[in-house]
C-alpha positions in Angstrom: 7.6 -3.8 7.3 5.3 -4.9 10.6 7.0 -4.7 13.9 6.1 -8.3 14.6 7.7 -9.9 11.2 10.9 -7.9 12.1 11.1 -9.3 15.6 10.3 -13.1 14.2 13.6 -12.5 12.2 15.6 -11.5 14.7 14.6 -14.3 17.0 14.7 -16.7 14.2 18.0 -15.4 13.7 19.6 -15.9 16.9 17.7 -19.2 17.6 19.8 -20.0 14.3 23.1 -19.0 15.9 22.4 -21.2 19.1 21.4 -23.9 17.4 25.0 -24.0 15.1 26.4 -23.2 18.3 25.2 -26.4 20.1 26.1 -28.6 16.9 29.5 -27.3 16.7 29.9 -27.8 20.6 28.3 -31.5 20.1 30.7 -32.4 17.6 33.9 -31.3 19.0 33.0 -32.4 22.1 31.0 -35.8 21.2 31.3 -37.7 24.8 31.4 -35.1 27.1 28.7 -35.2 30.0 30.9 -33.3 32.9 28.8 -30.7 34.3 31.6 -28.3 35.4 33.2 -28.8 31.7 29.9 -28.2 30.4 29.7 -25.1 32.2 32.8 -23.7 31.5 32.1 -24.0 27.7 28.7 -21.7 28.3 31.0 -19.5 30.1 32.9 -19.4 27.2 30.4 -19.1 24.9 28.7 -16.0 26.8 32.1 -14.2 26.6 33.4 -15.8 23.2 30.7 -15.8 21.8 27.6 -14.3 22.5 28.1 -11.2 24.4 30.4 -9.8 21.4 28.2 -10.9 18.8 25.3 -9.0 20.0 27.4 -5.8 20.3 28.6 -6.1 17.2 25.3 -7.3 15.3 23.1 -4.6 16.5 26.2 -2.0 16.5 26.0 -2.6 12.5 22.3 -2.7 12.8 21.6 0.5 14.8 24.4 2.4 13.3 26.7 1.5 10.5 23.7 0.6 8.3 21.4 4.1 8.8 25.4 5.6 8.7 25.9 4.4 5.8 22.4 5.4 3.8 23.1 8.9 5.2 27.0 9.3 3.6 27.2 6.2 1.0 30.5 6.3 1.8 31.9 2.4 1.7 35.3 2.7 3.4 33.6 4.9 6.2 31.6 2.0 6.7 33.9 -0.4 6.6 35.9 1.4 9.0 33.1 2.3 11.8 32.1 -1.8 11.0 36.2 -2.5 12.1 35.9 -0.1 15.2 32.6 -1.9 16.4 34.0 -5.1 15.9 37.3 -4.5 17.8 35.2 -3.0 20.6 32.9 -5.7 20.8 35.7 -8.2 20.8 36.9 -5.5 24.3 33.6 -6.3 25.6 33.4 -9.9 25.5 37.1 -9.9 27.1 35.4 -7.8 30.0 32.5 -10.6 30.2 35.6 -13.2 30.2 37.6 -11.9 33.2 34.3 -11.9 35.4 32.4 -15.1 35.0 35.8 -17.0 34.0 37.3 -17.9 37.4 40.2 -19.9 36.1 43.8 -18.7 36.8 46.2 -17.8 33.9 49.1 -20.1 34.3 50.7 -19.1 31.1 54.1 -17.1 30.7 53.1 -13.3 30.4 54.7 -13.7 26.5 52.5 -16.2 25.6 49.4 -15.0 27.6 50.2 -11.7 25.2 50.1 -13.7 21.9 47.2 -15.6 23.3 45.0 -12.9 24.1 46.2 -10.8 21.0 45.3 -14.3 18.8 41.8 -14.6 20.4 40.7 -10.2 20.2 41.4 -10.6 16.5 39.5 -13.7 16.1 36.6 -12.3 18.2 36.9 -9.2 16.1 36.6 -11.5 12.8 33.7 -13.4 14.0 31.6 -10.1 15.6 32.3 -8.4 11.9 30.8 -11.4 10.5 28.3 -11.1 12.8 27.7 -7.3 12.6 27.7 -8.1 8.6 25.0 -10.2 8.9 22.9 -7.1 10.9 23.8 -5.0 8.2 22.4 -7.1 5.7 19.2 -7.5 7.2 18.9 -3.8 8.2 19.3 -3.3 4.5 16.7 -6.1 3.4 13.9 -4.6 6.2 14.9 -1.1 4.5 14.7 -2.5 0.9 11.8 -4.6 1.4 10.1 -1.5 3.2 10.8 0.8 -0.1 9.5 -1.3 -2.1 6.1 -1.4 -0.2 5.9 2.5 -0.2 6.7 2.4 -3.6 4.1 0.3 -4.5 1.8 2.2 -2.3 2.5 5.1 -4.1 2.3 3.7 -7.5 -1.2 2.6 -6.2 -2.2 5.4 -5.1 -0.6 7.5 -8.4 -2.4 4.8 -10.7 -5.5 6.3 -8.7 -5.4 9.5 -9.2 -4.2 9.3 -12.9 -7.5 7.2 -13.1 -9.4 9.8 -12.0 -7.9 12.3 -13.9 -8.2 10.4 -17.4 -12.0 9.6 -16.4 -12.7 13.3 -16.0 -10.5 13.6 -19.3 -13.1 11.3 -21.2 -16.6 12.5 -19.5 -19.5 13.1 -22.3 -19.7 16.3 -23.9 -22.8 16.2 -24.9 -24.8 17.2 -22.0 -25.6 20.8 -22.6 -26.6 19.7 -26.3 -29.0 17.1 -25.0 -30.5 19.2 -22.5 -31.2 21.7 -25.1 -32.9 19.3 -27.6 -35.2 18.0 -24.5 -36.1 21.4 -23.9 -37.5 21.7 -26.8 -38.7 18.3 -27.3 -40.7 19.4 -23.5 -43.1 21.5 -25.8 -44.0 19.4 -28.6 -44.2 16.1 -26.5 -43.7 16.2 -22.9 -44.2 12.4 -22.9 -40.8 11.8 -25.2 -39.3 14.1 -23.4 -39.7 12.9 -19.9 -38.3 9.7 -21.1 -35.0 11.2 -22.6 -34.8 12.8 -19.0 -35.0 9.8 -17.1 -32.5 8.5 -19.9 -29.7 11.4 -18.9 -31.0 11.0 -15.3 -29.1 7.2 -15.6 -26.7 8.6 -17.5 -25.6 10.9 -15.1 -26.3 8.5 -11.9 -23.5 5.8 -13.8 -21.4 8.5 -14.3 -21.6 10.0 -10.5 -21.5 6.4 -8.8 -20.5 3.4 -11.0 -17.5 5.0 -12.4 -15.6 4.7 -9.0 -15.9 1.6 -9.2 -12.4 -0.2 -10.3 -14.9 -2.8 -12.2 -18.7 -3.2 -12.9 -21.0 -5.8 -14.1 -20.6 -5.4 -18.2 -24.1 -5.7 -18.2 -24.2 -2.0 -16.6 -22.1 -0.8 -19.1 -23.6 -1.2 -22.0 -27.0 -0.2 -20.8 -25.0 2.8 -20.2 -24.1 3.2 -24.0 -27.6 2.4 -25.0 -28.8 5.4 -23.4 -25.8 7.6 -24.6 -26.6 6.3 -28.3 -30.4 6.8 -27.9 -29.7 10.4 -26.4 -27.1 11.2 -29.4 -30.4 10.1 -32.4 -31.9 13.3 -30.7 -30.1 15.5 -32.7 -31.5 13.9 -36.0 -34.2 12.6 -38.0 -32.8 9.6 -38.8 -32.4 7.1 -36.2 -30.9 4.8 -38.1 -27.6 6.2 -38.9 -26.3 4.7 -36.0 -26.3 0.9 -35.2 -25.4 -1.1 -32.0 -25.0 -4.5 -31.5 -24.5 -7.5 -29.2 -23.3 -10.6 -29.9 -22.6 -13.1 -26.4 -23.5 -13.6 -23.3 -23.1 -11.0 -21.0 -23.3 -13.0 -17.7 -20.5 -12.9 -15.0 -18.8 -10.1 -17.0 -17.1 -7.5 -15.3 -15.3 -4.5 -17.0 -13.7 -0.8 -16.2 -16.1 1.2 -16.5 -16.4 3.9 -19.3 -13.7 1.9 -21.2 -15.7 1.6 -24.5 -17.6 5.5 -24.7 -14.6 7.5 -25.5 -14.6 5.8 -28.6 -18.1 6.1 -29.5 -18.1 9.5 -28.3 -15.5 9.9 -30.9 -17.4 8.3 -33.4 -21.2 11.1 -33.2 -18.5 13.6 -32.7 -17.0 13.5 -36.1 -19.4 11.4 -38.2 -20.7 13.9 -40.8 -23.4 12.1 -43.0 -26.2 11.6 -40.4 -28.5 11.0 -43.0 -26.6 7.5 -44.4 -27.6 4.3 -42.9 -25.6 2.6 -40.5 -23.0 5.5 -40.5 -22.2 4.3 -37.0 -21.6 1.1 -36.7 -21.0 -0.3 -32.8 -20.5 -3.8 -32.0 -19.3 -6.1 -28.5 -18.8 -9.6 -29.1 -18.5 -11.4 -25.5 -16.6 -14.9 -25.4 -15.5 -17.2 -23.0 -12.0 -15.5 -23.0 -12.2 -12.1 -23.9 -15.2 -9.2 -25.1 -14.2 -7.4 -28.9 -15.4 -4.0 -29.5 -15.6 -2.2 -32.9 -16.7 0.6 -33.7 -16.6 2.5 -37.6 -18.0 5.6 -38.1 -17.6 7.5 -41.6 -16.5 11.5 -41.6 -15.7 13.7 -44.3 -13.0 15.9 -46.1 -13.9 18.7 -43.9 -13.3 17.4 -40.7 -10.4 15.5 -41.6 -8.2 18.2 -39.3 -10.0 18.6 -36.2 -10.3 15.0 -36.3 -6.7 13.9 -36.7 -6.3 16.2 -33.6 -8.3 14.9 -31.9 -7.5 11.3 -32.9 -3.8 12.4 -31.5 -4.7 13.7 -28.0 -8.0 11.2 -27.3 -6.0 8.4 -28.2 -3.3 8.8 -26.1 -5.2 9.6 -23.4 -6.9 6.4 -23.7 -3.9 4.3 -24.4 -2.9 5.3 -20.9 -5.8 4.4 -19.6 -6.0 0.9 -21.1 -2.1 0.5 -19.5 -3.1 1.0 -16.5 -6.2 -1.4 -16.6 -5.3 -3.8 -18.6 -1.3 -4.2 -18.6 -0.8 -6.9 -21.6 -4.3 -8.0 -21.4 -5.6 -5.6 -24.3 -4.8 -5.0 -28.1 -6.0 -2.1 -29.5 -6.1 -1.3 -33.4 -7.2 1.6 -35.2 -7.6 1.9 -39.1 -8.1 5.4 -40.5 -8.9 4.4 -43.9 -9.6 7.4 -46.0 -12.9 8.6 -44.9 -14.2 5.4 -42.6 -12.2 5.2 -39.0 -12.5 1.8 -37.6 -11.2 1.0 -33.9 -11.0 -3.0 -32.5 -10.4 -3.2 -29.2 -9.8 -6.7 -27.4 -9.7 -7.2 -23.8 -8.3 -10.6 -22.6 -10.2 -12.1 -19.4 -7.5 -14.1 -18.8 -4.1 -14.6 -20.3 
């Protein structure tokens, strides 16, 4: 908590206490306008009141409080919150006997009692006092945790961020590279283009992705190149399909929240040769953007992908916690051979 809002509540605090002073003096006293009695009764107050208060208050602030987080021990505290309040009831006697210049005309008996009545009452109201320190010692501690506690979730959220998006990176980069090369020989032209294709690729990867949100705009230009680098490896471009249905306008998104999935989807689909084998779609509307995307695979790689299907999944379930707490549904159907995922991501609940 800032220096400056913890001194605010202290003065707030003890402009509180003068002000219920000055009412209770007002209505016990309704007509009185004599200076000297008038006086007296701030005399009184400074000794009474004040003096012991402050003692006691910052004697539970300063010590019984930061005592007590050390040990946890509740009747040590009480009993160090009992001493300070008895000692602080001592002090404003002290204050009493030099700025109160009234004799004592009482018999020494009841001069006893009367002192003995007025140190446990003073006692009773600094522990009241001092209990109100303590309690907000321990809401400036508790309020204090919980803003290094959300600091650290921050920064953890950060850094398991980072660690999921390095999780989820393409693995297809060596296998591209390797198709251009050879595509460098039998057309240079082609292959220039596929460069400058990876060449964004890579530059979204390197720059937009630490970004906590990017234009959804960006995004899927970035899974157009991915897809038109992935129809390298084939004959038939056609075997994947991507579509867009909305307006992409004024849409912002995670970034690399969709490839994992499609990566998924080239990595396991197994008739290249079928039309539409991959199927990609993002609908935008005015509330939320619906992804799907249903590839086909085979008996053969029904292992490695349920594997796979366990670990990626997971990995992006966390993911999608983090980003989008309650504002996302996710549903994936492994239906024989054809796996379909729908993902729905809420703009606003």
């Amino acid at each position: 908590m800032k220096t400056k809002f913890i001194f605010l509540l202290h003065i707030g605090f003890w402009l509180c206490y003068l002000f219920i002073f000055i009412i209770l003096l007002a209505v016990l006293n309704p007509n009185e306008n004599d200076y000297t009695k008038i006086s007296g009764y701030l005399k009184t107050f400074l000794g009474f009141a004040l003096v012991p208060c402050a003692v006691s208050f910052y004697g539970f602030y300063l010590y019984v409080f930061p005592n007590y987080i050390k040990t946890k021990s509740i009747l040590k505290t009480i009993g160090n919150g009992i001493l300070i309040s008895m000692a602080s009831a001592i002090i404003g006697f002290i204050v009493m006997f030099f700025i109160v210049d009234e004799p004592c005309t009482k018999p020494i008996g009841s001069a006893i009692t009367i002192i003995l009545a007025m140190f446990f009452f003073m006692s009773f109201i600094a522990f009241i006092e001092g209990f109100v320190g303590f309690v907000i010692r321990g809401f400036i501690a508790w309020y204090s945790d919980i803003k290094v506690k959300e600091a650290l979730l921050i920064k953890t959220h950060q850094t398991e961020l980072a660690l999921l998006k390095s999780q989820l990176d393409p693995h297809f980069l060596f296998n591209t590279l390797n198709n251009i090369d050879v595509l460098i020989l039998k057309n240079p032209n082609i292959a220039s283009e596929y460069l400058n294709k990876l060449s964004g690729i890579m530059r979204f990867m390197l720059y937009e992705t630490k970004e906590e949100v990017i234009p959804l705009s960006k995004e899927i230009e970035y899974i157009k190149k991915y897809i038109e680098l992935q129809k390298i490896r084939t004959s038939n471009t056609s075997f994947a399909h991507f579509n867009i249905v909305g307006n992409l306008a004024n849409r912002y998104i995670a970034p690399m929240i969709f490839i994992p999935f499609i990566e998924n989807a080239f990595k396991h689909c197994n008739d290249k040769k079928a039309e539409d084998a991959i199927k990609i779609e993002i609908e935008i509307t005015s509330s939320k953007i619906i992804f799907i995307c249903i590839n086909k695979f085979g008996i053969s790689t029904t292992k490695s992908f349920d594997k796979y299907n366990g670990i990626g999944t997971q990995l992006i379930e966390k993911r999608l916690q983090l980003l989008y707490p309650q504002k996302h549904s996710l549903v994936i159907d492994n239906n024989k051979n054809t796996y379909t995922v729908t993902l729905t991501i809420n703009f606003a609940l």
